[in-house]
C-alpha positions as CSV (number, residue, x, y, z in Angstrom):
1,X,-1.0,-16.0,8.1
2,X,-2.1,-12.2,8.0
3,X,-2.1,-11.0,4.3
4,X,1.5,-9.6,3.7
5,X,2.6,-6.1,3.3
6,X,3.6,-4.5,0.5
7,X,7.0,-4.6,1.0
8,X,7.2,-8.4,1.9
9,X,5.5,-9.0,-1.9
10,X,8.5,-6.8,-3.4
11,X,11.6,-9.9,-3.7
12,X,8.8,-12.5,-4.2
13,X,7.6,-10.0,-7.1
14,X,10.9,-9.2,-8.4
15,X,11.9,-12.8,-8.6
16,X,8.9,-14.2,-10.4
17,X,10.1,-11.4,-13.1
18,X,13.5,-13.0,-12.9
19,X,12.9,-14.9,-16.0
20,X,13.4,-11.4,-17.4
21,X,10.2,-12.0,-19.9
22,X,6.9,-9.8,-20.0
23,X,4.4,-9.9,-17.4
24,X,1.0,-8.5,-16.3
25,X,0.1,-8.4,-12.5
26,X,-3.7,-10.1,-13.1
27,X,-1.0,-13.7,-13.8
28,X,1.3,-12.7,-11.4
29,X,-1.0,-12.3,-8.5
30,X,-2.8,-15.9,-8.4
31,X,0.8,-17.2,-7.9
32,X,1.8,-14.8,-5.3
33,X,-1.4,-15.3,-3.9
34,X,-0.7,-19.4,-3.7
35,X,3.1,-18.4,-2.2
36,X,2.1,-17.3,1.0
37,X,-1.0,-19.6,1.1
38,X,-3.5,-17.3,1.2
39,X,-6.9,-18.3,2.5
40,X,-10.1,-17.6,-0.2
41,X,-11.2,-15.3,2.4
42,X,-8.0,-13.0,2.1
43,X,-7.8,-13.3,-1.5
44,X,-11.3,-11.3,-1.6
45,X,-10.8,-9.3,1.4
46,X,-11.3,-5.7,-0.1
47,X,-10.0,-2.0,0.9
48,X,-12.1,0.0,3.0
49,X,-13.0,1.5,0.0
50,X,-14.8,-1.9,-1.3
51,X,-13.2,-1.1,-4.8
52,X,-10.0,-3.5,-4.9
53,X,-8.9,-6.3,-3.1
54,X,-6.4,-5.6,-0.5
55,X,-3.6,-8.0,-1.2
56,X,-3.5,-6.5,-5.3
57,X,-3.2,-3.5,-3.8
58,X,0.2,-4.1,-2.0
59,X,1.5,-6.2,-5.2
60,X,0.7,-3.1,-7.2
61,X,2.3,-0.7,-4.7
62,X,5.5,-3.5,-4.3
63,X,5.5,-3.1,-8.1
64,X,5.3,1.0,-8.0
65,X,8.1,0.8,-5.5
66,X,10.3,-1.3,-7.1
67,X,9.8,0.8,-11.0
68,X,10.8,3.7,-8.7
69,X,13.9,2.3,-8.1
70,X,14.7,1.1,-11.2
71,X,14.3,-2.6,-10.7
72,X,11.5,-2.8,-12.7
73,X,9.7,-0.9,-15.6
74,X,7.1,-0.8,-17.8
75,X,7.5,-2.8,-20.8
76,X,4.1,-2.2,-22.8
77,X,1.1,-0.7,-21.5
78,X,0.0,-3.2,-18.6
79,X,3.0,-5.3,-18.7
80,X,6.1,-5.1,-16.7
81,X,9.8,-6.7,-16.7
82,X,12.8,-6.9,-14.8
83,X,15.7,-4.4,-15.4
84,X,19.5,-4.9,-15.8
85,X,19.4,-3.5,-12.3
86,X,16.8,-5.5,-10.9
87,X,18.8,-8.9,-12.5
88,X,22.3,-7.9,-10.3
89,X,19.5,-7.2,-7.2
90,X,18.6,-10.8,-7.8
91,X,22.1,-12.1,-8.3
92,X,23.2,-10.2,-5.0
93,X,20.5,-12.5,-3.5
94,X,19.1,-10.5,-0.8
95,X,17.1,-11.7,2.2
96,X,14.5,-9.1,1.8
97,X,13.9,-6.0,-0.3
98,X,12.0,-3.0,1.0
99,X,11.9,0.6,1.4
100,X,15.1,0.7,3.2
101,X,16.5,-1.6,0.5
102,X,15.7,0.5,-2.0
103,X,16.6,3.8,-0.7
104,X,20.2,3.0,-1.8
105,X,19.1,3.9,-5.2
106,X,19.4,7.8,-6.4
107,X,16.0,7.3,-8.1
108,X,13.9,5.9,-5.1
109,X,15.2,8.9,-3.1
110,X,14.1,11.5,-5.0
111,X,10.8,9.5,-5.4
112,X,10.6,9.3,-1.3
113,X,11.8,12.8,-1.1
114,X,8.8,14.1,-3.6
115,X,6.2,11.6,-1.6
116,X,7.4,13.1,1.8
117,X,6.6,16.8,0.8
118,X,3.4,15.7,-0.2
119,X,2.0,14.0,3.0
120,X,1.2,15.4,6.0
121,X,3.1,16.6,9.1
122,X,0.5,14.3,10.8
123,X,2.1,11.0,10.1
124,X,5.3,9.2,11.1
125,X,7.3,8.1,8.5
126,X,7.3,4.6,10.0
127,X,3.4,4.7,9.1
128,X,3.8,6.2,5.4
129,X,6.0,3.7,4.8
130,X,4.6,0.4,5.7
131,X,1.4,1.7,4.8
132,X,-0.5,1.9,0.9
133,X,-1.3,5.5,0.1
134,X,-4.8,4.0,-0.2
135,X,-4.6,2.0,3.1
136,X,-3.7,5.3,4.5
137,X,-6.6,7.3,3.4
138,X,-8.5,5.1,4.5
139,X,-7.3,4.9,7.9
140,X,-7.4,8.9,7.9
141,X,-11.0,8.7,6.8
142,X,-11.8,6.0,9.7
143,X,-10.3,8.4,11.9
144,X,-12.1,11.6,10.7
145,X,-15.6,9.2,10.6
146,X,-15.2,7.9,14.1
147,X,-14.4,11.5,15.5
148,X,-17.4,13.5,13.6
149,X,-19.9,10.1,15.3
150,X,-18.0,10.5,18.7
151,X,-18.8,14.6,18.7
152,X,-22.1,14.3,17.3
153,X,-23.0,11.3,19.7
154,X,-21.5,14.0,22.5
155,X,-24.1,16.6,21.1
156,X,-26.6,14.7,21.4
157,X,-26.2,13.2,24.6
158,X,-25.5,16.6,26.6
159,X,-28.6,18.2,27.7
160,X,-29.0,21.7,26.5
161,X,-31.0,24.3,28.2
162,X,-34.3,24.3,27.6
163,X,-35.9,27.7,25.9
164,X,-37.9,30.1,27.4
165,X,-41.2,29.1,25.9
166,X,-43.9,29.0,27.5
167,X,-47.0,26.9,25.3
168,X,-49.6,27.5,28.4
């Protein structure tokens, strides 16, 4: 199984904070990480960037997404908990929360709305929104890397005319 997206972590997240009790991510993530049987090598499979592993990445971005709604917040410095609203999400019991999930709340739009005017025209809004905004930079920077190698490879392969000098 492929390491999940971000937005697959966010019901599993929310419901481990069901127990409406404080939590910090760092105990969260090993169970998460046992929930969708995670292989050692995914568990320590890192960002582009080397600096974080991928899948605590997306369960910091689920979380993100989820405070921006309103589902969750910030208890104490490092910890989080469930909210009043993110208890009647549970008791709803949806199927799935995401980004479309959680554009019904006033909140999350404006968040989405902010986020928007700050990426680029470049980008669908399909990609922003499955995506980390560090998985995207990344990508962007693979993208800018492989073009700068793929010109200068060009350069170098394309003969240039030779000068008129004349060492005789």
């Amino acid at each position: 199984m492929p390491i999940p997206d971000f937005e697959s972590l966010m019901l599993p997240l929310l419901e481990l904070l069901g127990d409406g009790k404080e939590h910090s991510l760092r105990e969260l993530i090993p169970i998460l990480e046992d929930k969708f049987k995670l292989t050692e090598d995914e568990r320590k499979t890192l960002l582009p960037s080397g600096q974080q592993p991928i899948f605590h990445n997306r369960v910091g971005w689920a979380r993100t997404y989820m405070k921006k709604a309103g589902l969750l917040e910030a208890s104490r410095r490092g910890l989080i908990r469930i909210t009043e609203r993110g208890k009647e999400v549970l008791n709803q019991k949806p199927q799935r929360i995401d980004v479309t999930f959680l554009k019904q709340f006033e909140e999350f739009q404006d968040f989405l709305h902010a986020k928007h005017r700050a990426e680029s025209d470049d980008k669908t809004p399909t990609e922003a929104e499955e995506k980390t905004p560090e998985e995207l930079l990344a990508n962007a920077y693979e993208n800018l890397k492989r073009s700068v190698l793929a010109e200068l490879l060009d350069n170098v392969k394309t003969p240039r005319p030779s000068s008129s000098n004349n060492w005789s």
